[in-house]
VOGU-3710 file (C-alpha; in Angstrom, 3 decimals, decimal comma):
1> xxxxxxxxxx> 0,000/0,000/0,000  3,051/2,273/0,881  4,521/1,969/-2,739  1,334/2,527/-4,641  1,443/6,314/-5,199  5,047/6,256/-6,193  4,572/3,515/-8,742  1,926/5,005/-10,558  4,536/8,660/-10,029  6,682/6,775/-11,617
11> xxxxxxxxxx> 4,766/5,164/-14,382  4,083/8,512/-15,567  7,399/10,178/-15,342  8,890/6,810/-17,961  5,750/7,489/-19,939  6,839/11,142/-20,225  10,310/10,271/-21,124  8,691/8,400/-23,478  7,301/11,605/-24,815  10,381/13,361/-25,403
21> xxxxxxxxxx> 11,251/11,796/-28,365  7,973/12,434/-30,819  8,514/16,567/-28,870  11,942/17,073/-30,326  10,832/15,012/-33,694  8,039/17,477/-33,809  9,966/20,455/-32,501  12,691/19,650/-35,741  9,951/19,288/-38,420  8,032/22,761/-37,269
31> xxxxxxxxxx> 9,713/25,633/-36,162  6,686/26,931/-34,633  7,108/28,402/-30,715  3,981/26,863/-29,588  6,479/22,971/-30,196  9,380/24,691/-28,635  6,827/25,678/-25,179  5,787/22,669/-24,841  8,763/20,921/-24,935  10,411/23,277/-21,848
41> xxxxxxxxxx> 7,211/22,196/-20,132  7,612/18,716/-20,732  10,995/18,706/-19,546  10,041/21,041/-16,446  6,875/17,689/-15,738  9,687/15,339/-15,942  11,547/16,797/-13,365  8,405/17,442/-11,306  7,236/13,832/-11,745  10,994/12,421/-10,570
51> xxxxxxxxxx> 10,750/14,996/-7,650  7,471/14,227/-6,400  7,977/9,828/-6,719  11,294/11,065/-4,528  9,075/12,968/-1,874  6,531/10,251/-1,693  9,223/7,162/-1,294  10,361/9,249/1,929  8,017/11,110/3,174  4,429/9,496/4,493
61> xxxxxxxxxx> 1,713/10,480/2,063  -2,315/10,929/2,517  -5,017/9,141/0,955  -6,042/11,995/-1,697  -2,673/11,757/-2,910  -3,320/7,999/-3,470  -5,894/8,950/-5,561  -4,383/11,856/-7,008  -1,420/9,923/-8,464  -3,305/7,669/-11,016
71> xxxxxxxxxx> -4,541/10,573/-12,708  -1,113/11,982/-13,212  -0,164/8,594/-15,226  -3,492/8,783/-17,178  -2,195/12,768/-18,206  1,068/11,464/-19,103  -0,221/8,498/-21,710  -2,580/11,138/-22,848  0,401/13,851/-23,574  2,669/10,254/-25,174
81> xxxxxxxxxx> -0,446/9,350/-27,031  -1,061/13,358/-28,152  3,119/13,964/-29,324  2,775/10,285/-31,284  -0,532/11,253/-32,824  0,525/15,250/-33,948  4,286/13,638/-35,435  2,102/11,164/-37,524  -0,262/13,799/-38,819  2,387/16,121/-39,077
91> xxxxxxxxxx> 4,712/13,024/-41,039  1,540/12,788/-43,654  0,830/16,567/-44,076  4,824/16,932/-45,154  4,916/13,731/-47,572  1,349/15,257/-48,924  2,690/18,814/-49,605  6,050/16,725/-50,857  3,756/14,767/-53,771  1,641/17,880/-54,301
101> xxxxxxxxxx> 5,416/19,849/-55,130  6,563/17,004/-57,129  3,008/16,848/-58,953  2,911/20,782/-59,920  6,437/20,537/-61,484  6,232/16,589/-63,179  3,927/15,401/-65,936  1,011/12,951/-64,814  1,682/10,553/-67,686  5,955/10,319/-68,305
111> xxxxxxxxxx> 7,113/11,520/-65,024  8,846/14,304/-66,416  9,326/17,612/-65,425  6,850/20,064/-66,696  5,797/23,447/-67,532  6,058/25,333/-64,381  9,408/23,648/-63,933  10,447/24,940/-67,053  9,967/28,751/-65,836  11,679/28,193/-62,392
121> xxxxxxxxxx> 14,644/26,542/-64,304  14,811/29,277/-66,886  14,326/32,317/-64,366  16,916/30,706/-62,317  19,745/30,370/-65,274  18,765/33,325/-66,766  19,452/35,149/-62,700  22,880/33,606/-63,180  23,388/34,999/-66,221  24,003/31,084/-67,559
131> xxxxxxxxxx> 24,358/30,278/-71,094  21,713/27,736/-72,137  19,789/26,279/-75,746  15,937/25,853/-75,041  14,880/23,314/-77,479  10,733/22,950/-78,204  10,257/19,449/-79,977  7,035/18,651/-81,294  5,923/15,071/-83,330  5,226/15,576/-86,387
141> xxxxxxxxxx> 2,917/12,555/-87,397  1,318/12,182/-83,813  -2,113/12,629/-84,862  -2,270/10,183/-87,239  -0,922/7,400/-84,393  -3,766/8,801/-82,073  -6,476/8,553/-85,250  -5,650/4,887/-86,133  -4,756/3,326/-82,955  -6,259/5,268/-80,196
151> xxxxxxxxxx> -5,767/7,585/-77,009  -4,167/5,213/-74,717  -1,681/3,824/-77,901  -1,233/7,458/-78,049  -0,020/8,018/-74,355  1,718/4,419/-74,536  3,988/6,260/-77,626  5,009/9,072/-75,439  5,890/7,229/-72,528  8,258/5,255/-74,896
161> xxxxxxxxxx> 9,479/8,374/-76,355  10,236/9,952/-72,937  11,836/6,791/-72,218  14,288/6,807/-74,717  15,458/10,159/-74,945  16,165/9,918/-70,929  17,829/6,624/-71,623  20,029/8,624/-74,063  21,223/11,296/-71,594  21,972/8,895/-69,016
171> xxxxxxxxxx> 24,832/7,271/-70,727  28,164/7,965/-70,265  29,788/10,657/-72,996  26,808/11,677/-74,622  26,095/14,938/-72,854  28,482/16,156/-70,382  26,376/19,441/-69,621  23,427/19,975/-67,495  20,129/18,859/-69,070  16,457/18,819/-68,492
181> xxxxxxxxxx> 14,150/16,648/-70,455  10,334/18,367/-70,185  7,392/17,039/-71,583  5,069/20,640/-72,200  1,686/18,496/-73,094  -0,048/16,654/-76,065  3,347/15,661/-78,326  5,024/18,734/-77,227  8,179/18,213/-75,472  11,422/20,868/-74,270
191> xxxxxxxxxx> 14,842/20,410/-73,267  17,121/22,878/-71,588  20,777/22,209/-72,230  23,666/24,300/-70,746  26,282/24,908/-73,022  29,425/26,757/-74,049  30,020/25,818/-77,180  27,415/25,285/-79,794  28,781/22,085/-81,235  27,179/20,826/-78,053
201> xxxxxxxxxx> 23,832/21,971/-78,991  24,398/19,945/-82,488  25,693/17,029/-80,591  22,484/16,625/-78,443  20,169/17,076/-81,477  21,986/14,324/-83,372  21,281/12,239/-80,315  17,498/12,908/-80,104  17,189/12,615/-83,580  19,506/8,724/-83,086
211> xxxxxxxxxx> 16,512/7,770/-81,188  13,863/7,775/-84,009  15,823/5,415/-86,246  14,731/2,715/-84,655  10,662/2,117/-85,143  7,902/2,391/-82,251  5,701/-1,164/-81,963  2,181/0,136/-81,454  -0,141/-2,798/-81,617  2,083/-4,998/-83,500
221> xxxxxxxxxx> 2,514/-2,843/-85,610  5,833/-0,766/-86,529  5,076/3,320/-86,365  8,505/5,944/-87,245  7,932/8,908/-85,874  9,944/12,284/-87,010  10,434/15,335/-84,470  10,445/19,008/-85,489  13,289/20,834/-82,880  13,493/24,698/-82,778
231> xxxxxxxxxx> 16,229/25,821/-80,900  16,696/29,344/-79,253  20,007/30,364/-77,362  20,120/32,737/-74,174  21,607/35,241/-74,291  22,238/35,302/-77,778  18,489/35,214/-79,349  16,920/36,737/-76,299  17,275/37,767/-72,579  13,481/37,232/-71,501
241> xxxxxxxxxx> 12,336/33,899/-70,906  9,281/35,028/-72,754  10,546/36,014/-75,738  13,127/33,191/-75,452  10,202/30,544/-75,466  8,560/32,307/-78,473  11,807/32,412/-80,272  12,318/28,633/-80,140  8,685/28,255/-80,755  8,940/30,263/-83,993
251> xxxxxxxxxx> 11,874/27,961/-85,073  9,892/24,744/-84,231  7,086/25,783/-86,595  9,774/26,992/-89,099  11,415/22,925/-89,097  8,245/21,546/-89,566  7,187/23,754/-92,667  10,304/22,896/-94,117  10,618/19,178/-92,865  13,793/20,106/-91,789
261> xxxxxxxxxx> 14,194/18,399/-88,679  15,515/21,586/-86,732  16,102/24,601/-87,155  17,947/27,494/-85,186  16,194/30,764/-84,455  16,699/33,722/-86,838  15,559/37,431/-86,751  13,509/36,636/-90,011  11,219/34,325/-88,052  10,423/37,322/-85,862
271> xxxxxxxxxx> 10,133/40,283/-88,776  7,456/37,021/-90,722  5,547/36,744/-87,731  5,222/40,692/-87,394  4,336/40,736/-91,079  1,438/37,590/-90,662  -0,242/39,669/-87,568  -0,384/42,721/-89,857  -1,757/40,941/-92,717  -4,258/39,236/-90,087
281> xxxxxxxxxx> -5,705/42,784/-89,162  -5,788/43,939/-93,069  -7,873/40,642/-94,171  -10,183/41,718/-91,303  -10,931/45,034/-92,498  -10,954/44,544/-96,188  -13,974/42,218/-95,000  -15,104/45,238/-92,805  -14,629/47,479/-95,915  -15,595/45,251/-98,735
291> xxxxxxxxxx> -11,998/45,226/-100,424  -12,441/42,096/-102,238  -13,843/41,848/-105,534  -14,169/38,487/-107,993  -12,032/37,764/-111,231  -13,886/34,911/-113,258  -11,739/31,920/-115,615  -13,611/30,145/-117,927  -13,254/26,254/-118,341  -14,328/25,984/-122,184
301> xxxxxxxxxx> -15,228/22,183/-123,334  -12,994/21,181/-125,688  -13,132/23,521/-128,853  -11,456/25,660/-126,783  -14,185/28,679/-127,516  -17,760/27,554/-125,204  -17,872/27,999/-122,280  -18,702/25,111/-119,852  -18,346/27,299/-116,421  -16,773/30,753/-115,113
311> xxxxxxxxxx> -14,413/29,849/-111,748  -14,602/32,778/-109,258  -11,508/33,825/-107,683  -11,084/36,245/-105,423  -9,022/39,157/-105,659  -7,551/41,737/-103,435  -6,678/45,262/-104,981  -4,438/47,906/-103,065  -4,299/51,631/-103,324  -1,378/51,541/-105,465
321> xxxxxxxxxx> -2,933/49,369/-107,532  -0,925/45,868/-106,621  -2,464/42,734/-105,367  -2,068/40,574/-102,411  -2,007/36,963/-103,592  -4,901/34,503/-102,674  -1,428/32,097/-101,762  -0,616/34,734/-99,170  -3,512/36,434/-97,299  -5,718/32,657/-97,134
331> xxxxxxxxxx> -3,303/30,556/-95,320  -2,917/33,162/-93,179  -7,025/33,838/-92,843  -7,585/30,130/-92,173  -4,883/30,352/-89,367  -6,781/33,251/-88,069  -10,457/31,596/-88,106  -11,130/34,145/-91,000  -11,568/31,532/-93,648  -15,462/31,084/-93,036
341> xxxxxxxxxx> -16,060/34,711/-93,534  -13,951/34,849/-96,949  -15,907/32,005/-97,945  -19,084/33,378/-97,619  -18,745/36,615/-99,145  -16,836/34,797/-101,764  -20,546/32,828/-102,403  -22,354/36,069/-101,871  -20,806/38,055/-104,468  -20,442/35,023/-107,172
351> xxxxxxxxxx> -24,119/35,014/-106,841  -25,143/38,120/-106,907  -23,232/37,990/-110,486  -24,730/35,181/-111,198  -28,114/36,307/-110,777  -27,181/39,524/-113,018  -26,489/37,197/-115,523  -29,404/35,189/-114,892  -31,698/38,068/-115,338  -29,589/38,686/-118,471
361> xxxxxxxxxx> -31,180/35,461/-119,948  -27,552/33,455/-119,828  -27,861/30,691/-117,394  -24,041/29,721/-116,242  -22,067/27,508/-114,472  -19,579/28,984/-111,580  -17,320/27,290/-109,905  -16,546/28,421/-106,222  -13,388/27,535/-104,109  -13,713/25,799/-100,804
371> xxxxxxxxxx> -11,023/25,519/-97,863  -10,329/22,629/-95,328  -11,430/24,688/-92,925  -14,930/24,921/-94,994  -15,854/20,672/-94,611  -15,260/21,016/-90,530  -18,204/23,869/-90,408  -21,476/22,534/-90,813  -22,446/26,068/-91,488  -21,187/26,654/-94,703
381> xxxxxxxxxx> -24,294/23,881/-96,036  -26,652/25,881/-94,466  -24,880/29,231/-95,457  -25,409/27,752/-99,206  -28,812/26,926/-98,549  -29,846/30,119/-97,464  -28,345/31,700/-100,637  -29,713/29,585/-103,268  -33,016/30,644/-101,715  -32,083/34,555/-101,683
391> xxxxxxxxxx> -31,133/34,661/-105,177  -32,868/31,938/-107,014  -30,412/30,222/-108,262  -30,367/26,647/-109,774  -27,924/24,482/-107,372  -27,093/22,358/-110,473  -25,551/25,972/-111,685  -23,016/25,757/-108,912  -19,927/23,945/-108,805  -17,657/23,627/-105,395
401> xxxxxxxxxx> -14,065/22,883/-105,787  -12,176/20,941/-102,598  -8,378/20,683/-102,906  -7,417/16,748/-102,860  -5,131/17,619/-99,539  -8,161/19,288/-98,019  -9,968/15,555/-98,169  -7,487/13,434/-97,056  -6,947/15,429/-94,389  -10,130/13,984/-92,592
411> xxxxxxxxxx> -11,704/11,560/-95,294  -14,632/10,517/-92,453  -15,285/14,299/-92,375  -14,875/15,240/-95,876  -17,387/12,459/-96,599  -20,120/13,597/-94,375  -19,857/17,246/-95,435  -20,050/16,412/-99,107  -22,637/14,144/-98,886  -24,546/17,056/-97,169
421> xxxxxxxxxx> -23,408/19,611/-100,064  -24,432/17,142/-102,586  -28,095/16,817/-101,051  -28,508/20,423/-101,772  -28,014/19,606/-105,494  -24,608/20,947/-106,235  -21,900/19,735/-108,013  -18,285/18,381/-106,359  -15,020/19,195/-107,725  -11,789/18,088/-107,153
431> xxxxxxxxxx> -9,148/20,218/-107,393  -5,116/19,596/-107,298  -5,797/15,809/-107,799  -2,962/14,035/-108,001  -1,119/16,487/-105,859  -1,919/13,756/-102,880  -2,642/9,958/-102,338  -6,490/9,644/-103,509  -7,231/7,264/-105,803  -10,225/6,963/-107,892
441> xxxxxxxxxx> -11,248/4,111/-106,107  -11,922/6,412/-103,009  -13,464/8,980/-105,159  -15,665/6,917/-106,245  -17,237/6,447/-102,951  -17,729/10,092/-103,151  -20,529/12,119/-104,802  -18,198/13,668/-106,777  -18,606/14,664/-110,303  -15,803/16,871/-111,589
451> xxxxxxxxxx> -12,228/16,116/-111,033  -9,622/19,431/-112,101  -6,164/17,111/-112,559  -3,152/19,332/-110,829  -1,627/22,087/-113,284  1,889/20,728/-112,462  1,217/17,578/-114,614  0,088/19,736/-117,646  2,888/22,279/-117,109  5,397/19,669/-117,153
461> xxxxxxxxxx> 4,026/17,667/-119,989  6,795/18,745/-122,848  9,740/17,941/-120,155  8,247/14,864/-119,379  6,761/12,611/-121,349  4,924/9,860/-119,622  2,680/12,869/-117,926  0,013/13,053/-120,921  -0,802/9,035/-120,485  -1,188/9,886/-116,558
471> xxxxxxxxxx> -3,439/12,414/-117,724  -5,179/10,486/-120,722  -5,421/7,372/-117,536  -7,472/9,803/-115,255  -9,594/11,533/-117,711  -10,721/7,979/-118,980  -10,985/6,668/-115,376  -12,688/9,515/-114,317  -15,562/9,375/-117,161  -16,068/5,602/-116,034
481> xxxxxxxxxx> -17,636/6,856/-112,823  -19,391/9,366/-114,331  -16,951/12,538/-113,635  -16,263/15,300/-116,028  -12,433/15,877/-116,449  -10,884/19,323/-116,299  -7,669/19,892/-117,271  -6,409/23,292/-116,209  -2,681/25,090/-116,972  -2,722/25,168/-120,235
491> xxxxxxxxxx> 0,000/27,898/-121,394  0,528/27,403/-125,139  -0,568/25,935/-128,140  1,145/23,060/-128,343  -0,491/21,973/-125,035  -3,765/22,851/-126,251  -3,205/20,716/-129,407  -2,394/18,020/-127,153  -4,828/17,769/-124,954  -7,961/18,791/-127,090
501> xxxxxxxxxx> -7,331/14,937/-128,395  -9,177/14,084/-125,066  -12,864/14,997/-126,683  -14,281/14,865/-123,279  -11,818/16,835/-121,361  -12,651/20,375/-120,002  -9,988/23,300/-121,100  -8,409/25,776/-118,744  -5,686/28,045/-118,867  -3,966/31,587/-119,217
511> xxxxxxxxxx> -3,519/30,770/-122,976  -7,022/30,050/-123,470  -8,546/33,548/-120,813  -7,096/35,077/-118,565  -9,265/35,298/-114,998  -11,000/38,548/-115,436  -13,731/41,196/-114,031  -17,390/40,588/-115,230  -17,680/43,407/-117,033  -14,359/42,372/-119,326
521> xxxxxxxxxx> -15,780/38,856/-119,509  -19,052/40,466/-121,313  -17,019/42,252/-123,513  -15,128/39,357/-124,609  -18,581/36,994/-124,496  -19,859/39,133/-126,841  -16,714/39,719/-129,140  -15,157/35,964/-129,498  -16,498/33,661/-127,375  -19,785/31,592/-128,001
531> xxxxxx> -21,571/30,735/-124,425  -22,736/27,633/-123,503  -26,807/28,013/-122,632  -27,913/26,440/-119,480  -31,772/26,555/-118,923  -32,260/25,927/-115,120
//
């Protein structure tokens, strides 16, 4: 009975030694003074607890303290149980805030670094005043692995990708330097190399190029995949990371144009992307303003002087006179989202000439130009629609022309929207073919019934000589699935004299007319040329 109190005193002073070590843990992971206080005070309760089991080993004690003394062991497992409990949750909060770091500078799917890395690791070399190449890769052919295998084949590729190039920089003498492999999202990688001499830059390119030379196995089967690098230098191309990052951007874009591979920056990039954000800002007020007009080619059947159809082509006339070329202001109006607009003034104006001529008693065909951009907007059918109705004008009058590349590049799209254009009761064209891979086995599950063969084949015909039996091949392949043939570039007579041998062939070409206003083209209708009658 004597040595109960002073067992249970010291039960809880061990139990508060006990204690010490998750305080000091605690006190080392959080600098906070509220840890440091309560570890003084723990100490201070230890050597209360030791003084007190002293006092009542020598001195008699009373029968509250017998009662007293349990509850001072039941405060001490409570503070043990409290300092193991707060270094757990503390232990978990730091490896959470240690994933959630890694997570905001690493990619999800490859582990890499990513984008917000990239600007810490660029603001601090730049702050050192470090000399460094920022390299922007991007896959060239990645869509197409994404459009015939799938999403997940997709994500399986870059993960292999990422996996080789780090593979690469791992081994021994390949790149001494510092490097940092990023992956920025989609195909869109970046690597930051530090340099000093630039031989080192070309060294690490021929290494991630290396990589593709051996194929990718997607699903059995065996994918190559090119890159497209653009490489900017710091200092030399810029001092801000900003302009740094659109610098090697700029040079990325500039490889893959020119299926170069890579390509360094160069001030030119820069003064071209000036000149394309100025030309964006004219196209959009000449639209404001009206500042296009039409210029009209006939396609004559083959006697060279009737004319089957007028092709409208737009035009754009400065002050001084000049003209921007259509192969300059519409790639840059379809990068801009402007292409729809064109488009549909383009169909406005045609018919409103047509209608003139309509009225006029002359009942012609016109041909109308329409862009990739054109089959992915369900609007232009309804667009068309809309204007037959306004006007009054015979869809079998109107003729829509599609670039070959413009179909391939989405054959399940280009399908649907000319299946849709067709139902309105106009006719397809095909322009540029055999600029790309269709066949007429593929346009012939099309409802396409005019096919223009590409001008290079006709303007190369007296240099090479098997090009007139290509042509004679389509023209008769064409007229087996019901197609009219038109075979445009025709420069000289001896061309024409050729080619009018194909008696169902359509005729067009500088030699034959020149595109011109309407108001020449009635001059010349009534002058020379006999016009082909089309009753509606």
């Amino acid at each position: 009975m004597n040595y109960i109190a002073p067992f249970f005193t010291l039960f809880s002073t061990l139990i508060l030694l006990l204690s010490i070590s998750p305080t000091l843990s605690i006190c080392g992971k959080n600098n906070h003074k509220g840890w440091r206080t309560i570890a003084i005070f723990l100490i201070f309760f230890i050597f209360g607890s030791v003084t007190y089991t002293i006092l009542l080993l020598l001195l008699p004690f009373s029968l509250l303290e017998l009662f007293i003394t349990p509850i001072f062991a039941i405060g001490s497992l409570f503070i043990l149980l409290a300092m193991h409990l707060s270094l757990k949750s503390i232990n978990q909060y730091q490896i959470t805030a240690m994933n959630e770091r890694f997570n905001a500078q690493h990619d999800a799917l490859t582990g890499l670094k990513n984008r917000q890395f990239m600007w810490q690791n660029l603001k601090l070399k730049t702050q050192n005043k470090q000399h460094f190449a920022l390299m922007l890769i991007d896959l060239d052919n990645f869509k197409q692995v994404n459009d015939a295998f799938g999403h997940f084949a997709g994500d399986a590729l870059l993960k292999a990708m990422a996996t080789r190039i780090q593979a690469i920089f791992k081994k021994k003498n390949t790149i001494n330097n510092s490097v940092e492999l990023i992956r920025l999202g989609g195909d869109e990688f970046a690597i930051i190399l530090d340099y000093t001499q630039k031989s080192e830059v070309t060294n690490c390119i021929q290494l991630l190029q290396s990589i593709l030379k051996k194929p990718f196995f997607i699903r059995g089967t065996m994918v190559h995949i090119q890159m497209s690098i653009g490489i900017a230098c710091y200092p030399e191309h810029s001092c801000s990371i900003t302009e740094l990052i659109k610098s090697a951007d700029a040079a990325m874009y500039k490889a893959k144009k020119q299926a170069s591979g890579f390509c360094f920056y160069s001030m030119d990039y820069e003064r071209s992307s000036i000149q394309h954000i100025q030309l964006n800002d004219k196209i959009r007020n000449a639209l404001a303003k009206n500042e296009f007009s039409l210029h009209y080619q006939p396609i004559f059947e083959n006697d060279g002087r009737t004319v089957y159809s007028l092709e409208a082509l737009i035009r754009w006339q400065q002050q001084d006179g000049s003209y921007i070329s259509p192969a300059l202001f519409i790639p840059v109006a379809e990068k801009a989202g402007l292409i729809s607009s064109i488009t549909q003034w383009v169909i406005h104006a045609a018919f409103t000439q047509l209608e003139i001529w309509q009225d006029s008693g002359h009942y012609r065909h016109i041909q109308i130009n329409l862009s990739a951009c054109d089959l992915q907007n369900d609007g232009i059918v309804d667009y068309l629609k809309e204007q037959l109705d306004t006007f009054n004008i015979n869809p079998n009058q109107v003729i829509l022309e599609i670039t070959e590349s413009a179909m391939i590049a989405d054959i399940t799209l280009a399908k649907n929207a000319l299946r849709k254009l067709y139902a309105l009761g106009i006719t397809l064209s095909v322009d540029d073919f055999g600029s790309g891979y269709t066949s007429l086995t593929m346009l012939s599950d099309m409802p396409i019934k005019q096919i223009k063969i590409d001008a290079q084949y006709v303007i190369e015909m007296s240099r090479k000589n098997n090009n007139f039996a290509i042509i004679s091949s389509i023209a008769f392949l064409a007229n087996s699935i019901g197609a009219k043939v038109v075979i445009e570039g025709i420069e000289n007579q001896k061309v024409l004299t050729k080619v009018s041998t194909l008696e169902t062939a359509l005729l067009q070409g500088h030699f034959l007319s020149q595109p011109m206003k309407a108001e020449q083209l009635e001059q010349m209708f009534s002058s020379t040329i006999k016009i082909m009658s089309l009753q509606p």
